[in-house]
N, CA, C and O atoms as a printed pandas DataFrame, in Angstrom:
     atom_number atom_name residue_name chain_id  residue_number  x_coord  y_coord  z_coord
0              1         N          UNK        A               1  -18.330  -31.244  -52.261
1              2        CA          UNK        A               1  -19.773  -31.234  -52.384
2              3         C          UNK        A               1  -20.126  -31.065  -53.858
3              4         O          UNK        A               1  -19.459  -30.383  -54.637
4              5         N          UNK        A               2  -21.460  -31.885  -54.243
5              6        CA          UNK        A               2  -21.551  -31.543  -55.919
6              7         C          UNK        A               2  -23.041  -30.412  -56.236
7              8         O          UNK        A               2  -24.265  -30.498  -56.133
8              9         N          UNK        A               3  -22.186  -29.547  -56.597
9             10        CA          UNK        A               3  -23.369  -28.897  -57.113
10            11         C          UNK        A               3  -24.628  -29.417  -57.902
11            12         O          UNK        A               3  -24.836  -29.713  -59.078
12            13         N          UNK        A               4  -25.258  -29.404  -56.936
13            14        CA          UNK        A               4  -26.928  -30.180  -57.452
14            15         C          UNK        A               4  -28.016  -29.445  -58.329
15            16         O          UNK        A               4  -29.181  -29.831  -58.426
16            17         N          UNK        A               5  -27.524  -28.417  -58.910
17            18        CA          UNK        A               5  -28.194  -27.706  -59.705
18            19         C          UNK        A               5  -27.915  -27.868  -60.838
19            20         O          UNK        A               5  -28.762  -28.093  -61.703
20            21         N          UNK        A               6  -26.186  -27.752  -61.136
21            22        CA          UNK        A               6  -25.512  -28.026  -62.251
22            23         C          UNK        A               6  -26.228  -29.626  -63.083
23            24         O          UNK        A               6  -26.481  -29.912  -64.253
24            25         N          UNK        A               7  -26.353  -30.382  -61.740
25            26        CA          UNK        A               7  -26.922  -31.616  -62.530
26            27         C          UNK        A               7  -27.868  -31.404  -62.738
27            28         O          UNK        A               7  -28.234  -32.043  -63.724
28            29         N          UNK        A               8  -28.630  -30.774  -62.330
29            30        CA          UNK        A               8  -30.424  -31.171  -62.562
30            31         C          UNK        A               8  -30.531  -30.719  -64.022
31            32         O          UNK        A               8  -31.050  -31.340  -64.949
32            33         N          UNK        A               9  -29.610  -28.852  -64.062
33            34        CA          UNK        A               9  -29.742  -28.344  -65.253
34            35         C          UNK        A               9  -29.314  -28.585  -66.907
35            36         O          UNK        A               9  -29.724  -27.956  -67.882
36            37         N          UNK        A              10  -28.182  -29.912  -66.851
37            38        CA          UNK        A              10  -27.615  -30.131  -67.363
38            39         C          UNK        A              10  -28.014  -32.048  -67.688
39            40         O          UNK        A              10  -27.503  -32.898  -68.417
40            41         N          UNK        A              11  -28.841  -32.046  -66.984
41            42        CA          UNK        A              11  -29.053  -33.470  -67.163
42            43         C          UNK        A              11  -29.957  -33.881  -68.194
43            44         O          UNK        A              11  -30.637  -32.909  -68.523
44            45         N          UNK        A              12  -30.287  -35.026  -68.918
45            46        CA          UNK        A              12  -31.505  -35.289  -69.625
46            47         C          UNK        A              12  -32.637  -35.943  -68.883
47            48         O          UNK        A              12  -33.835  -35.662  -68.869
48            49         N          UNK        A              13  -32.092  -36.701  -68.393
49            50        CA          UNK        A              13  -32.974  -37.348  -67.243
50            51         C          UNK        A              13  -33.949  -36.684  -66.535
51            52         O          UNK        A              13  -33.680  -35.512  -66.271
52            53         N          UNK        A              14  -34.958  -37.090  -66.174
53            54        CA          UNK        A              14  -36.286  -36.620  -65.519
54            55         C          UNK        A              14  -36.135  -36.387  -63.738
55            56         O          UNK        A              14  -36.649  -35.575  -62.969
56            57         N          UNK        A              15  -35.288  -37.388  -63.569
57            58        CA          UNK        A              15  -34.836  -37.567  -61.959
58            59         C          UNK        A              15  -34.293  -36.952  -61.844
59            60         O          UNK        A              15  -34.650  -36.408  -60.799
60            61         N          UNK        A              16  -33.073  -36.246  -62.389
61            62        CA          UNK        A              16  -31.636  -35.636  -61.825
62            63         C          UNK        A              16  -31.043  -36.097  -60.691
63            64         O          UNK        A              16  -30.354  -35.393  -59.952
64            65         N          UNK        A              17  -31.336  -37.508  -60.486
65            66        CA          UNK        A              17  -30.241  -38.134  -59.585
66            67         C          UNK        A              17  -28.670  -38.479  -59.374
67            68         O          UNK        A              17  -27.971  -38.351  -58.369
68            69         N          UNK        A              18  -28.339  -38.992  -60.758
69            70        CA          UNK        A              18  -27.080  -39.419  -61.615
70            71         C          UNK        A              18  -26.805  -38.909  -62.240
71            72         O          UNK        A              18  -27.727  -38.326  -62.811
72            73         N          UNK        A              19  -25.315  -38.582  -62.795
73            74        CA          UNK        A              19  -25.552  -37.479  -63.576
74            75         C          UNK        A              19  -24.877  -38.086  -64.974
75            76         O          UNK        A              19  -24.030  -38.975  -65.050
76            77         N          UNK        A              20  -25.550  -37.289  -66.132
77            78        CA          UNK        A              20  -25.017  -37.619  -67.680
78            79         C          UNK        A              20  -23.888  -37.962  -68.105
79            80         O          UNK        A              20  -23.141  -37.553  -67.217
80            81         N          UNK        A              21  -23.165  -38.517  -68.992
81            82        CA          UNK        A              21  -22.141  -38.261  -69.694
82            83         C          UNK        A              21  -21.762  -36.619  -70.520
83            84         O          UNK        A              21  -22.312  -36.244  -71.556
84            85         N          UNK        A              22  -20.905  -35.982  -69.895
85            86        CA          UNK        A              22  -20.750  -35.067  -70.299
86            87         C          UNK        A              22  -21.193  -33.537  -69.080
87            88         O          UNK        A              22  -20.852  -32.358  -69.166
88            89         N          UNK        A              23  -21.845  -34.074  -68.293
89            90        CA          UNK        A              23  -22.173  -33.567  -67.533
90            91         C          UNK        A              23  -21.114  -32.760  -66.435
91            92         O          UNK        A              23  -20.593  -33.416  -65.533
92            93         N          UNK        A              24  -20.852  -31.370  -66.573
93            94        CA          UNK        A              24  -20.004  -30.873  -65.216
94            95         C          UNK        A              24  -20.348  -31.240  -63.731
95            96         O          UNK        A              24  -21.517  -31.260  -63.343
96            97         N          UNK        A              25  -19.715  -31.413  -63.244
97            98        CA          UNK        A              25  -19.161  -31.683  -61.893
98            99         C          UNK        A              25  -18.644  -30.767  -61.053
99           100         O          UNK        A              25  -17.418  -30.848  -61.128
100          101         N          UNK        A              26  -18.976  -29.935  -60.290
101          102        CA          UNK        A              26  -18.190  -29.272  -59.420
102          103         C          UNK        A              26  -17.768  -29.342  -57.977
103          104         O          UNK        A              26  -18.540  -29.443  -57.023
104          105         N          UNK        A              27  -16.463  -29.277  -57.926
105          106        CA          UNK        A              27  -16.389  -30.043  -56.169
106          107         C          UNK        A              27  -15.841  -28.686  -55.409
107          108         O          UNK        A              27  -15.129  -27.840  -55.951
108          109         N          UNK        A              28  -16.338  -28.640  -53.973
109          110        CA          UNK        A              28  -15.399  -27.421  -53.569
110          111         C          UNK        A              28  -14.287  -27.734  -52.881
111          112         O          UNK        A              28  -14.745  -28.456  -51.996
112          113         N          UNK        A              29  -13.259  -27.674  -52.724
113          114        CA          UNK        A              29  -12.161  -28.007  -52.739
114          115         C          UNK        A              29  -11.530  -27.080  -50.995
115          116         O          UNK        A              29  -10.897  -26.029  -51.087
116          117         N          UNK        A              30  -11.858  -27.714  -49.576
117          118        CA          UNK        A              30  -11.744  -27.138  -48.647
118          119         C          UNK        A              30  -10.122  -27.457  -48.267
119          120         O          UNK        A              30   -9.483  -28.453  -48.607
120          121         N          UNK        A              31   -9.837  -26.759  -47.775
121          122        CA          UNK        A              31   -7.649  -26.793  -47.742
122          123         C          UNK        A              31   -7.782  -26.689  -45.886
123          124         O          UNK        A              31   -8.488  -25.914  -45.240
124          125         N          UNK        A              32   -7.014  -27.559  -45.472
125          126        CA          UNK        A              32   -6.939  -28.604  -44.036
126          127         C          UNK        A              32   -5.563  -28.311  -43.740
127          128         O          UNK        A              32   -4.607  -28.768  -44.367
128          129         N          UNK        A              33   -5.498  -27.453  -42.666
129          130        CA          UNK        A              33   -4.462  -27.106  -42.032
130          131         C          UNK        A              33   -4.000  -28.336  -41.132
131          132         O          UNK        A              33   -4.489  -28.778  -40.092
132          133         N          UNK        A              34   -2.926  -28.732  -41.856
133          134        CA          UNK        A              34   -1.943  -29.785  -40.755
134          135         C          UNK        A              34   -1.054  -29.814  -39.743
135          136         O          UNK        A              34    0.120  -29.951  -40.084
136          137         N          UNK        A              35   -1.304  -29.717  -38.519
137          138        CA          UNK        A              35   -0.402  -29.867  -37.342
138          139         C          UNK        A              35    0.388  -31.153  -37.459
139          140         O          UNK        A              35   -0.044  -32.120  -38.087
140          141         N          UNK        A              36    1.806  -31.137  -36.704
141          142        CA          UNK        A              36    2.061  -32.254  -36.499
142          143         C          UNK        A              36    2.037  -32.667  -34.903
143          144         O          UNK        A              36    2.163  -31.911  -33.939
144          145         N          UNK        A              37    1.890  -33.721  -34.911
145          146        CA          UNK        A              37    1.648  -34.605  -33.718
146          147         C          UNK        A              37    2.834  -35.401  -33.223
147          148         O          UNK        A              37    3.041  -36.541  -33.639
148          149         N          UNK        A              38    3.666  -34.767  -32.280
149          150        CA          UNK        A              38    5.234  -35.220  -32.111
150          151         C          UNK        A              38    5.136  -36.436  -31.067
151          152         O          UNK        A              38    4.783  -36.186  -29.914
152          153         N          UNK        A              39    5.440  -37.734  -31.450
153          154        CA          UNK        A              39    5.594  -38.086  -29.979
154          155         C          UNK        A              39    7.256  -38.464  -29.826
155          156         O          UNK        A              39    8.066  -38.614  -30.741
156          157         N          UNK        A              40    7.499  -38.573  -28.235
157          158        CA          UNK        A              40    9.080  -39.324  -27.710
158          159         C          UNK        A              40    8.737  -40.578  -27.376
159          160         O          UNK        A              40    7.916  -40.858  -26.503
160          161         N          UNK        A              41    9.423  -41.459  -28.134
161          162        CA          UNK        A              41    9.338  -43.169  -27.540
162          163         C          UNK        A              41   10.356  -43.946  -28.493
163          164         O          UNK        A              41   10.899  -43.357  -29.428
164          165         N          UNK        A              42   10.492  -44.724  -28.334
165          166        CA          UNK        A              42   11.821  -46.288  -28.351
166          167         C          UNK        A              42   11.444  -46.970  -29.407
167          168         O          UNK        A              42   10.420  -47.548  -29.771
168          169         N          UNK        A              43   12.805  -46.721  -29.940
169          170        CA          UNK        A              43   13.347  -47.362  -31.138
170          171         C          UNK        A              43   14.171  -48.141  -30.898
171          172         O          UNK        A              43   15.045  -47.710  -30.146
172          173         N          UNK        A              44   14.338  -49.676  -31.393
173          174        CA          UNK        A              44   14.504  -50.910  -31.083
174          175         C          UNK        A              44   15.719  -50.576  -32.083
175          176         O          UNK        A              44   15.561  -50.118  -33.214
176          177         N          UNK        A              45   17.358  -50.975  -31.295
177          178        CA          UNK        A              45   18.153  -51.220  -32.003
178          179         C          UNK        A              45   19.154  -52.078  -31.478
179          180         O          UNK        A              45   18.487  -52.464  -30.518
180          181         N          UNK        A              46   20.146  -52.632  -31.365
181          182        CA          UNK        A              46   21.253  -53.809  -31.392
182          183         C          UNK        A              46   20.155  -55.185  -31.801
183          184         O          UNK        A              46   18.928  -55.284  -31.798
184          185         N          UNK        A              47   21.314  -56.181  -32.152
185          186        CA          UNK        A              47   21.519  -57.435  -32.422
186          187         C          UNK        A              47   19.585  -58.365  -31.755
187          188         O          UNK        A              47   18.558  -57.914  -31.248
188          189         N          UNK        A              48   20.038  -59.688  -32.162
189          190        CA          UNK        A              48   19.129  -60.596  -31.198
190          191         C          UNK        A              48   19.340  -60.503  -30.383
191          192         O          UNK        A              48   20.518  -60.289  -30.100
192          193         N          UNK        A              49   18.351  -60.591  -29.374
193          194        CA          UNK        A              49   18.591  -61.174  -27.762
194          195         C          UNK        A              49   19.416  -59.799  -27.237
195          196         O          UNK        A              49   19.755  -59.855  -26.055
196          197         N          UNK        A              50   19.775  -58.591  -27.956
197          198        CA          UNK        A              50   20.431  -57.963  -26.813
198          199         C          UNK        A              50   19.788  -56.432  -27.201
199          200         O          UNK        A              50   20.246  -55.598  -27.983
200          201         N          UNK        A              51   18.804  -56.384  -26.531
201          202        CA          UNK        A              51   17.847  -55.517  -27.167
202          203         C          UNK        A              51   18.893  -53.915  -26.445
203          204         O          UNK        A              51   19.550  -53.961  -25.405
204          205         N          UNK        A              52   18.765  -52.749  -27.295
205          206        CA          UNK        A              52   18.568  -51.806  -26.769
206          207         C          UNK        A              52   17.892  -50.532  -27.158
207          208         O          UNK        A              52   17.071  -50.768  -28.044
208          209         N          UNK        A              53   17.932  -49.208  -26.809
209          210        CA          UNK        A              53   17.099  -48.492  -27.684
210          211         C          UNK        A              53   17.248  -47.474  -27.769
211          212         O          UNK        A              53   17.943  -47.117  -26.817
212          213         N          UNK        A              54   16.975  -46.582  -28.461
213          214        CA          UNK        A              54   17.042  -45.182  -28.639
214          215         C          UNK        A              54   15.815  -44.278  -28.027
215          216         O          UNK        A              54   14.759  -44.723  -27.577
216          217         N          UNK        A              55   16.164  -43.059  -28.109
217          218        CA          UNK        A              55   14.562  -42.420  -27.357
218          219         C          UNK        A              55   14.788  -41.099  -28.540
219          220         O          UNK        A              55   15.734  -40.328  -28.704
220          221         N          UNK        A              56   13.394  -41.249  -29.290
221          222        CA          UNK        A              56   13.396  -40.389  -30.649
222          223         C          UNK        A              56   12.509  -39.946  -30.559
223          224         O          UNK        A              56   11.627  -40.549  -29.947
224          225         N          UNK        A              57   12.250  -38.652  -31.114
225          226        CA          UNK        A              57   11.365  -37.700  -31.773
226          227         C          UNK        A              57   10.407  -38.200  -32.806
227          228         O          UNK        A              57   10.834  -39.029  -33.610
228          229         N          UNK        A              58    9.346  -37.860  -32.874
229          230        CA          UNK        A              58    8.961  -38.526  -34.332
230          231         C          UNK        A              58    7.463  -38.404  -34.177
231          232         O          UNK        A              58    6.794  -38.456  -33.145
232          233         N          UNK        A              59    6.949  -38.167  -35.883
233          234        CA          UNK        A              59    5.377  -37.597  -35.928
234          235         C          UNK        A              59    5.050  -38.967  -35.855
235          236         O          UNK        A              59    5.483  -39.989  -36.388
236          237         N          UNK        A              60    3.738  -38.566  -34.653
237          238        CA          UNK        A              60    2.862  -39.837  -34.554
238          239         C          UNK        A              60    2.603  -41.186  -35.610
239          240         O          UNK        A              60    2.322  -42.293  -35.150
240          241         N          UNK        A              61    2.729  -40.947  -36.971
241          242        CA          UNK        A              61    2.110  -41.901  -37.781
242          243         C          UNK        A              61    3.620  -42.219  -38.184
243          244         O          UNK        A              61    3.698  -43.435  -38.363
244          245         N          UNK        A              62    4.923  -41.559  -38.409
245          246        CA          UNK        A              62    5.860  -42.604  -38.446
246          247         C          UNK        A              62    6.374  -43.692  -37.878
247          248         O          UNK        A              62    6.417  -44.003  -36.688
248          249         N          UNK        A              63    6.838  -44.360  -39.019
249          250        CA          UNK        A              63    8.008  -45.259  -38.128
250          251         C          UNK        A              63    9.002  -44.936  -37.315
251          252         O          UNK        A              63   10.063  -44.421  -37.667
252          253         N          UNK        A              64    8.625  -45.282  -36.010
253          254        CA          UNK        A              64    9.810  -45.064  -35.144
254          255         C          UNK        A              64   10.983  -45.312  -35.587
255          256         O          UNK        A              64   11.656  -44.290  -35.461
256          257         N          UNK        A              65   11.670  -46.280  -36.114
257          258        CA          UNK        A              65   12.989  -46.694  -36.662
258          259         C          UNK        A              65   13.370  -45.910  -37.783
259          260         O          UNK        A              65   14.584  -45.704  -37.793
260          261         N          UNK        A              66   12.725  -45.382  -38.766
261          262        CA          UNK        A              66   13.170  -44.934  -40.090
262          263         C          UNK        A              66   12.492  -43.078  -39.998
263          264         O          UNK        A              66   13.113  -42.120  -40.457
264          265         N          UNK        A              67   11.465  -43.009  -39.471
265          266        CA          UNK        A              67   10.927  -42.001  -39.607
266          267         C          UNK        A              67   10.913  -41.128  -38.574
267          268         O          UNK        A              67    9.852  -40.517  -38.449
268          269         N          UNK        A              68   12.004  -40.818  -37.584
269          270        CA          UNK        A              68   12.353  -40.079  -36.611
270          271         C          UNK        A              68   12.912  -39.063  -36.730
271          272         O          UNK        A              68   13.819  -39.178  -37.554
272          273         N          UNK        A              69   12.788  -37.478  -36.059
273          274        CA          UNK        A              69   13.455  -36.198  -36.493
274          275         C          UNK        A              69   14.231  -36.288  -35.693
275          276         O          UNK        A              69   14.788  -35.317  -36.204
276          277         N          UNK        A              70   15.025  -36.584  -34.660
277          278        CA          UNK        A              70   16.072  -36.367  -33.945
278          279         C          UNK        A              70   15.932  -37.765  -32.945
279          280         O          UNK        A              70   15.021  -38.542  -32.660
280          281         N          UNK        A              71   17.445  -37.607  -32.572
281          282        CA          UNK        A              71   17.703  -38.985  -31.294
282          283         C          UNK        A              71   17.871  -37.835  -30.270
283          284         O          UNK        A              71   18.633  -36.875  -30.392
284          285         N          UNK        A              72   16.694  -38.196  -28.825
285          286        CA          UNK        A              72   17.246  -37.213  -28.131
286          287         C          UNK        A              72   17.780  -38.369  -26.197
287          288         O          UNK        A              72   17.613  -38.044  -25.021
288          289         N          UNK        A              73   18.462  -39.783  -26.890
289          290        CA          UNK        A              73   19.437  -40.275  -25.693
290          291         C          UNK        A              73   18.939  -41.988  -26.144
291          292         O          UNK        A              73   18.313  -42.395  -27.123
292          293         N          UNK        A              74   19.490  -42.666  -25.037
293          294        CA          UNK        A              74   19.301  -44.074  -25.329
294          295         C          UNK        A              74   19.157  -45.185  -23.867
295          296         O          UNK        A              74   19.770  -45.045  -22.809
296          297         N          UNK        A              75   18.532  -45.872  -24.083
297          298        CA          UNK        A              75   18.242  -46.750  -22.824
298          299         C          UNK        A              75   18.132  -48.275  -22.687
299          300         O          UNK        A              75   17.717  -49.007  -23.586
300          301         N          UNK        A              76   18.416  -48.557  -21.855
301          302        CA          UNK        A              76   19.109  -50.178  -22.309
302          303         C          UNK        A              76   18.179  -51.044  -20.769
303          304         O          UNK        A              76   18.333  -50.778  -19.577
304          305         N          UNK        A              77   17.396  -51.927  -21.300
305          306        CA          UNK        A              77   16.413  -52.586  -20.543
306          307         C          UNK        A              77   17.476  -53.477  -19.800
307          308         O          UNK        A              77   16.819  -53.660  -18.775
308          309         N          UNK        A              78   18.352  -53.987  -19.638
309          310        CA          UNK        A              78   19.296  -55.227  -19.082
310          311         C          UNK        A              78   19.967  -53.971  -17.989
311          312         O          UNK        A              78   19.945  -54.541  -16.898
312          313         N          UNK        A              79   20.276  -53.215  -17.869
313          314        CA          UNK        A              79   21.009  -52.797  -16.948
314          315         C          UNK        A              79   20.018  -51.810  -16.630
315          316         O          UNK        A              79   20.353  -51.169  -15.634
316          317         N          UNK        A              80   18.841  -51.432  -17.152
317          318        CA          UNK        A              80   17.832  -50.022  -16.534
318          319         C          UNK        A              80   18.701  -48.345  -16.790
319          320         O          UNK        A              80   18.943  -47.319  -16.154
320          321         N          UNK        A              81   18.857  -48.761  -17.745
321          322        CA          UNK        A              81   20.596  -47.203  -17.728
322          323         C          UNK        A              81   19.698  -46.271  -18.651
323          324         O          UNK        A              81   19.583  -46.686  -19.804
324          325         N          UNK        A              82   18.861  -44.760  -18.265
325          326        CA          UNK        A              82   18.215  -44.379  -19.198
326          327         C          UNK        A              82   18.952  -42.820  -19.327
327          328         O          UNK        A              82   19.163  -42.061  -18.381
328          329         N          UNK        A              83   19.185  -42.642  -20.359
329          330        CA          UNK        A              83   20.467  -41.629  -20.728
330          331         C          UNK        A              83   19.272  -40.760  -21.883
331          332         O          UNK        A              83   19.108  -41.050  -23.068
332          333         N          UNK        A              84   18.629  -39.767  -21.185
333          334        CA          UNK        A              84   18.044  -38.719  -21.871
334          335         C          UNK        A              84   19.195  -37.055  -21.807
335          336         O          UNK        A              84   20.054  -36.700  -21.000
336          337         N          UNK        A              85   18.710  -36.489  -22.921
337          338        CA          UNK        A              85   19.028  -34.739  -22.562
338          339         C          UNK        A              85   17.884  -34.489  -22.540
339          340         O          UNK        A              85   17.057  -34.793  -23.400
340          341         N          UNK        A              86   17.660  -33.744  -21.283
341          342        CA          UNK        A              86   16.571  -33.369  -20.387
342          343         C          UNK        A              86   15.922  -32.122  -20.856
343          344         O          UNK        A              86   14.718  -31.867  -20.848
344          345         N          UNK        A              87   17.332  -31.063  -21.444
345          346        CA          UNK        A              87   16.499  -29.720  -21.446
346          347         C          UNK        A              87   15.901  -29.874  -22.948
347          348         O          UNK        A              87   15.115  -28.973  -23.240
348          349         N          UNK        A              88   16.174  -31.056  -24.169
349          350        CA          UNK        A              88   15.609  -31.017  -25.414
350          351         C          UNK        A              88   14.446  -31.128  -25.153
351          352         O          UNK        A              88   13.527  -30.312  -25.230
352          353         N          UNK        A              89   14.489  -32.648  -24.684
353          354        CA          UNK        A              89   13.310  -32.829  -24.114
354          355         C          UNK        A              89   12.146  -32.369  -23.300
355          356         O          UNK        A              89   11.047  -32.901  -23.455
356          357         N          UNK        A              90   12.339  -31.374  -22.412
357          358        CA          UNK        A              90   11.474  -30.406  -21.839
358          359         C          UNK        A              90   11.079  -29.207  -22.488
359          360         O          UNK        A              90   10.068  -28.590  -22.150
360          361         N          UNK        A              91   11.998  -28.774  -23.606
361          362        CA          UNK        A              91   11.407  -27.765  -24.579
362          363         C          UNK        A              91   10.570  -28.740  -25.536
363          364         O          UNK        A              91    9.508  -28.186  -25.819
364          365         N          UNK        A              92   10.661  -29.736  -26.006
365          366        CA          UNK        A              92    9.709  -30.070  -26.443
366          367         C          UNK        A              92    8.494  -30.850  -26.432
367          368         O          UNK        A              92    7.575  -30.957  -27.244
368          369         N          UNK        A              93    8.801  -31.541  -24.929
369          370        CA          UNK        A              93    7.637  -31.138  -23.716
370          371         C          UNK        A              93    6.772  -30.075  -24.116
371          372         O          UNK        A              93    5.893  -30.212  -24.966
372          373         N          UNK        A              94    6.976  -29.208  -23.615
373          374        CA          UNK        A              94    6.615  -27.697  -23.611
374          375         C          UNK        A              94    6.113  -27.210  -24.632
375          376         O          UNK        A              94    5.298  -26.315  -24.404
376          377         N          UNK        A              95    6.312  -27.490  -25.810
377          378        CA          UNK        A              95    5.739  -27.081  -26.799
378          379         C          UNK        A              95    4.397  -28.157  -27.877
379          380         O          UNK        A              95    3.810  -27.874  -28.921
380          381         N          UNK        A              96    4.360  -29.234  -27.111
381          382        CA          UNK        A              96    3.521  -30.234  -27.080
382          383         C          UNK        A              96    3.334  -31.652  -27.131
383          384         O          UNK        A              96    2.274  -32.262  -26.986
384          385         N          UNK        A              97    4.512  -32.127  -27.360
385          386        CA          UNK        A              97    5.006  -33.805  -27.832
386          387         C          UNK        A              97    4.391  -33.975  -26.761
387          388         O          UNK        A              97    3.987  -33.125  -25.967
388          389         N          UNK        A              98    4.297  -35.326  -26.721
389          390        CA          UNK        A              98    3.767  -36.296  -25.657
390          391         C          UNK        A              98    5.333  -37.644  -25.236
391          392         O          UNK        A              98    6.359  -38.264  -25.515
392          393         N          UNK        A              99    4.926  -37.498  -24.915
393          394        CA          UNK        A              99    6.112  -39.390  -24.191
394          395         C          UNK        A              99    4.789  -40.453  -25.114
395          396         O          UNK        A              99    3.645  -40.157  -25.458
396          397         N          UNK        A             100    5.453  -41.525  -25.249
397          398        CA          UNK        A             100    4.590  -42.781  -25.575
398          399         C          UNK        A             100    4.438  -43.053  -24.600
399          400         O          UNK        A             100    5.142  -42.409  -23.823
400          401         N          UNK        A             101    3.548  -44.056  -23.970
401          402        CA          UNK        A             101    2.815  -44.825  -22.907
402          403         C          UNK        A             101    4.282  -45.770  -21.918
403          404         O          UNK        A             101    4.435  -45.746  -20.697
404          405         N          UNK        A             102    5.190  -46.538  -22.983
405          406        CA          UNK        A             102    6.197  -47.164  -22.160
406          407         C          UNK        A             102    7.271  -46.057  -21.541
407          408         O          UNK        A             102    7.630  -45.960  -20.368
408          409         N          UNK        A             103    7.695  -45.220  -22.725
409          410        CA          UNK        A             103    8.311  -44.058  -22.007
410          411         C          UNK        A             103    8.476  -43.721  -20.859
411          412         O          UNK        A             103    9.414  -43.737  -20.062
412          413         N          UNK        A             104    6.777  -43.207  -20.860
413          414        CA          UNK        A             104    6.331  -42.510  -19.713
414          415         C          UNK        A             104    6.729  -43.462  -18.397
415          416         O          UNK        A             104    7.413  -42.888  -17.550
416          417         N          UNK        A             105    6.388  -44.802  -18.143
417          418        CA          UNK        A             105    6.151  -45.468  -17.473
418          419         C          UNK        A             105    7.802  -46.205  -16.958
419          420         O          UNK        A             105    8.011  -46.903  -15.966
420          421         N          UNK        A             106    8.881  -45.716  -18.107
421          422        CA          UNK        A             106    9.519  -45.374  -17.730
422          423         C          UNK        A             106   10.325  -44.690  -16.818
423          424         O          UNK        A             106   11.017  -45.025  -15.856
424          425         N          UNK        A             107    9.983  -43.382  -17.513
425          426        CA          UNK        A             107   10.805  -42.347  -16.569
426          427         C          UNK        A             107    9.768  -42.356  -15.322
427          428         O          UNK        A             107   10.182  -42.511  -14.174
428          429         N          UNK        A             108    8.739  -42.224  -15.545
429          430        CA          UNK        A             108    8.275  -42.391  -13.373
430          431         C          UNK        A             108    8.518  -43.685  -12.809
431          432         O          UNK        A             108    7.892  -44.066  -11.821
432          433         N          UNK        A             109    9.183  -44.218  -13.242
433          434        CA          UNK        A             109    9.758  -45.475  -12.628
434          435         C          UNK        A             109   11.673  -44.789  -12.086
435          436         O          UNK        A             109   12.235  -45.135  -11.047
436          437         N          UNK        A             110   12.119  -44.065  -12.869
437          438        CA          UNK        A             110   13.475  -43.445  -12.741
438          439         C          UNK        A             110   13.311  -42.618  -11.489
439          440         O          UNK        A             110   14.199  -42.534  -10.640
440          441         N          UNK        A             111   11.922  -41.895  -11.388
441          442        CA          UNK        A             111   12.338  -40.749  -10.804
442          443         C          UNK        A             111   11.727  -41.392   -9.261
443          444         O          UNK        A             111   11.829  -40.726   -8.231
């Protein structure tokens, strides 16, 4: 926010709209507590044509492929073979991650 006094008082101008050359500026400077936002979902790995994938950890705005904190199993669309560890995954369940949308639609398809 700019202190609108500083300009008026400091200005030459009749308006005190814009402010001078030379003129201070003061901004207040508010500090934004960052959570992270974990989600679990599939990372695309083997060759052409023989897709398979990983099931990773990873803050919402990364790249799934490069920007993942842990591999927690792997799953392979040609045979339906989905190989999670359950209890990582339910502690961090539990503590707030989400599944991505295919994930999800995944595993209630498993169970």
């Amino acid at each position: 926010m700019v202190d609108t006094e500083d300009l008026k008082s400091s200005s030459s101008r009749s308006t005190g709209s814009s402010p001078v050359l030379g003129t201070t500026i003061t901004f207040k400077i508010y500090t934004l507590k960052y959570t992270l936002m974990l989600k679990i979902r599939l990372s695309r790995v083997g060759r052409k044509h023989v897709a398979k994938y990983r099931v990773v950890l990873t803050e919402h705005r990364q790249a799934a492929k490069h920007g993942f904190i842990k591999i927690l199993g792997s799953y392979d669309p040609h045979t339906k073979n989905l190989d999670l560890n359950m209890d990582e995954v339910a502690g961090y369940i539990k503590n707030g991650a989400q599944y991505s949308d295919t994930l999800a639609r995944i595993i209630a398809n498993k169970k």
